[in-house]
C-alpha angles and dihedrals in degrees: 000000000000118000127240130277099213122004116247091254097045129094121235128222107293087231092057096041084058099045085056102035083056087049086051098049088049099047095056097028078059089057103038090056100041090061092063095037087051104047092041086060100048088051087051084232110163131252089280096047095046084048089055089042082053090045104043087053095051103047090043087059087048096057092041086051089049087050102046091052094043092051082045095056081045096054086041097048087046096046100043093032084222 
């Protein structure tokens, strides 16, 4: 079994922690666009619906993303009686 790189406490290089923070924006940014895009061109929808459809993904994850942070600091906040 190989060891770890970085133990799960430590911080990485700040160089590096961009690098894959970028690698991880681009990854999910990739799946949260290609569900609209798929499902505008197999509606035959043309180049505007298929934008809202873009747009409408990605605020939603924004929001969901909002929401599931703000319901984290409160269990947080809860647990730990900061």
């Amino acid at each position: 079994m190989q060891q770890l790189r970085y133990p799960v406490d430590a911080k990485p290089p700040f160089g590096l922690t961009l690098l894959l923070a970028l690698q991880h924006l681009l990854a999910a940014l990739g799946g949260i666009i290609a569900v609209p895009l798929v499902i505008g061109n197999v509606l035959s929808s043309d180049p505007q619906i298929r934008l809202l459809l873009v747009n409408a993904a990605l605020l939603v994850s924004g929001v969901v993303n909002l929401l599931f942070n703000v319901e984290e600091l409160a269990r947080l906040v809860f647990v730990y009686q900061v």
